[in-house]
C-alpha positions in Angstrom: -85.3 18.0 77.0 -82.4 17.6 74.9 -78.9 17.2 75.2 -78.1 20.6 74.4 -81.0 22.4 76.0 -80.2 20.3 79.5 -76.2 21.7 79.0 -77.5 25.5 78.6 -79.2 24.9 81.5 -76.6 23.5 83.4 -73.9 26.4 82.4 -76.5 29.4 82.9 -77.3 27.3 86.6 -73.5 26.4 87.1 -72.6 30.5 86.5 -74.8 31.6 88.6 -73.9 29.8 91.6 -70.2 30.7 90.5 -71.3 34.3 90.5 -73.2 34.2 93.8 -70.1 32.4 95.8 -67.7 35.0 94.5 -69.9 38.4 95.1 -70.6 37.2 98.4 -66.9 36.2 99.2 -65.5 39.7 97.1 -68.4 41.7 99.4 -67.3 39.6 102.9 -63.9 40.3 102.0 -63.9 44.3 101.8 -67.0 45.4 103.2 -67.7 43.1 106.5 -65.6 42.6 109.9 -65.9 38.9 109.1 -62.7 38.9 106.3 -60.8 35.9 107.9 -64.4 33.8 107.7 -64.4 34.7 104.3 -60.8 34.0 103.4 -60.8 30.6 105.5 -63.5 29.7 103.1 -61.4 29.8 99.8 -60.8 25.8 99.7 -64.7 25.5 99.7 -64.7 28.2 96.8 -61.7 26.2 94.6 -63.6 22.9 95.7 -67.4 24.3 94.4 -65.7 25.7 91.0 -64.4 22.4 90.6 -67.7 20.6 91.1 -69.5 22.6 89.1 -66.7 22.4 86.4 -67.1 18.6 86.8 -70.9 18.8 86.1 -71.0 21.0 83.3 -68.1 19.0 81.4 -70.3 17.1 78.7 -69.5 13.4 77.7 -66.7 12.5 80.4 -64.7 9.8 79.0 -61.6 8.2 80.3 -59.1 11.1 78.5 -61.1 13.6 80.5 -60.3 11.9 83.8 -56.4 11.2 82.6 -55.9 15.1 82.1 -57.1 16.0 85.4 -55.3 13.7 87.0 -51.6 14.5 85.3 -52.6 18.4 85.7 -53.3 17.8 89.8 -50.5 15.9 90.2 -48.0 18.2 87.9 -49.2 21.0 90.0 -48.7 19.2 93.3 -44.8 17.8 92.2 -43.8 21.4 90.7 -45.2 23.0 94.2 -43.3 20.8 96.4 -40.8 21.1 94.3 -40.8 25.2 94.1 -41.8 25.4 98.5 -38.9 23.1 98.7 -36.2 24.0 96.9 -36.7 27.0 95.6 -35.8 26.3 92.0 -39.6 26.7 90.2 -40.7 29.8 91.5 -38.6 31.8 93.4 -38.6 31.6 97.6 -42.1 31.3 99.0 -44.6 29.6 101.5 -47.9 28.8 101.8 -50.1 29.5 104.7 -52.4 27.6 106.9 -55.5 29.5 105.1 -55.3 26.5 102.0 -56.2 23.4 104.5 -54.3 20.3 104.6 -50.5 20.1 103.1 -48.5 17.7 101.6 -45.1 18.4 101.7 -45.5 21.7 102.4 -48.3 22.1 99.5 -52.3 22.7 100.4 -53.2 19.8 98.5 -56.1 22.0 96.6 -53.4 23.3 94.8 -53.3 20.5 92.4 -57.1 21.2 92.0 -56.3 25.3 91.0 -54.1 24.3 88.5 -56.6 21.8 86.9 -59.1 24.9 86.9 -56.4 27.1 85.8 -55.7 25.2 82.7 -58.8 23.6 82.1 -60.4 27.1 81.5 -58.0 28.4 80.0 -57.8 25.9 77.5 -61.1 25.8 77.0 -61.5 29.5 76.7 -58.8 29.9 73.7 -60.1 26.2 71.8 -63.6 27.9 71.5 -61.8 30.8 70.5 -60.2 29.4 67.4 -63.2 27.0 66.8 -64.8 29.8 65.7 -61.8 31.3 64.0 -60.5 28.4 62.3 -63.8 26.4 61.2 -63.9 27.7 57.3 -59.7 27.3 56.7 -59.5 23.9 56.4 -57.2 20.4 57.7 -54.1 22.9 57.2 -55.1 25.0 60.5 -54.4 21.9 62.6 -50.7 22.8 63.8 -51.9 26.7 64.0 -54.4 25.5 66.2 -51.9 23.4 68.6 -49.4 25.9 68.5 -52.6 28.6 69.5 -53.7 26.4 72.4 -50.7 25.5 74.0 -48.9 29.0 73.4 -52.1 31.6 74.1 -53.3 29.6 76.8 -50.4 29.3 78.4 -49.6 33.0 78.2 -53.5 33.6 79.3 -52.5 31.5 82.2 -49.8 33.2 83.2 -52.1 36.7 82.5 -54.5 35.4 85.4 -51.6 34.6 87.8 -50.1 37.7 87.4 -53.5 39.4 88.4 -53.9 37.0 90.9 -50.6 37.4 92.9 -51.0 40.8 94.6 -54.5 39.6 96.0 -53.2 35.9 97.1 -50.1 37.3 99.3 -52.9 40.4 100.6 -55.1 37.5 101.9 -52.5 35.3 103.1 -52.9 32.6 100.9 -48.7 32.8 100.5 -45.9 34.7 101.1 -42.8 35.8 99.6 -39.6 36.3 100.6 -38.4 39.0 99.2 -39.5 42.6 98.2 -41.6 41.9 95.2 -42.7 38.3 93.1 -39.6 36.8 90.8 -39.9 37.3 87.1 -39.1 33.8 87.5 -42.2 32.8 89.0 -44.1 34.3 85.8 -41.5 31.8 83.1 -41.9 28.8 85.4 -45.6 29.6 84.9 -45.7 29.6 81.1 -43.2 26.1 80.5 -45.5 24.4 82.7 -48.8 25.8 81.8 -47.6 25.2 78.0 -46.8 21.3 78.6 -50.0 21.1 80.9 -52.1 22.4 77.5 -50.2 20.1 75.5 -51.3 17.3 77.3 -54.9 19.7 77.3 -55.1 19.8 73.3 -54.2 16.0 72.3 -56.1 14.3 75.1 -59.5 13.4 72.9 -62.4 14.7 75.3 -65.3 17.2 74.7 -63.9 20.8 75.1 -67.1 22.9 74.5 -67.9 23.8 78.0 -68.7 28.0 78.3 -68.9 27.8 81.9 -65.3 27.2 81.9 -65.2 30.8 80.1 -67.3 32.2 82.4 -65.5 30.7 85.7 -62.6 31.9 84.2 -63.9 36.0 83.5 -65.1 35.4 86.9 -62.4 34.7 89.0 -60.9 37.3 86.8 -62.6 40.3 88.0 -62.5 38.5 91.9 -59.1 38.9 91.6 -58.7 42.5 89.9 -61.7 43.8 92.4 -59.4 42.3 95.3 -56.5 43.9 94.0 -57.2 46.8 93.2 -59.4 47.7 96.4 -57.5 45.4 99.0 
């Protein structure tokens, strides 16, 4: 079996198990009496995707490992930083449904906002690969400019959809009326200098399960909030 044959077969096996995990958790969720087993079991969900994103990344090198590291910890220091203080994100808290803190922050946190940005990233690189391939050396700023911008704005495009459903199941809670335009521009700087690091760190970004994960927890989200 070849290289590329074996990762077709791990992205069509890794999106199927990512599509079986979230119909059964979107289905548990509206449809049974069962919602807060379903719910509680969101830190297996974020800690599967992860896995599977893990296993379908081709050729992991040292860069690879470096980037995930700086985006779990970035996401884990701005967290603290926003439950804290206040400064990031507007007032909010988390609740008990994410598993263990630190400071404050469900440590699986750090791990969204690797998946966040990794398929994000991912998602608008293949994007331009395709795009860009015939225009020549002269693309290469375009293309960092693309990255970091589009898939920082994409980033921000799947929080916003994500909000309304998060505070529904209890995942957090804020403390006022409606979520701070703030939140939304804290969201873009820091998904734009977590893609930066993304775009120049030298590791294989061809990996369409990242897409798919991504238009997966997509439509989780919009199913939850429109019908929650």
């Amino acid at each position: 079996m070849t290289s590329n044959t074996t990762q077709m077969t791990k992205t069509k096996a890794a999106t199927i198990i990512a599509v079986f995990f979230h119909a059964i958790g979107l289905l548990g969720i509206l449809f049974t009496n069962q919602k807060a087993f379903f719910v509680q079991s969101t830190p297996f969900n974020l800690l599967l995707c992860f896995a599977l994103i893990i296993w379908t990344q081709s050729q992991k090198n040292l860069a690879f490992y470096i980037f995930f590291c700086i985006a779990f910890v970035t996401g884990i220091v701005v967290e603290v930083i926003g439950v804290n203080t206040s400064m990031l994100f507007g007032e909010y808290q988390y609740g008990a449904i994410l598993g263990p803190r630190i400071r404050q922050v469900p440590w699986v946190i750090g791990i969204n906002w690797f998946i966040v940005i990794y398929c994000c990233g991912i998602s608008i690189h293949t994007l331009l690969s395709k795009a860009l391939q015939q225009m020549g050396k002269q693309v290469a700023r375009l293309r960092a400019i693309s990255v970091i911008v589009d898939g920082a704005t994409l980033a921000v495009f799947f929080d916003w959809v994500m909000e309304p459903a998060a505070v529904q199941l209890g995942f957090w809670q804020w403390n006022g009326a409606s979520i701070p335009l703030f939140n939304y521009i804290s969201w873009l700087v820091i998904s734009m200098l977590l893609l930066s690091f993304f775009h120049f760190a030298n590791f294989n970004k061809q990996n369409k399960f990242a897409i798919h994960l991504l238009l997966i927890q997509l439509m989780f989200f919009l199913l939850l909030r429109t019908f929650l």
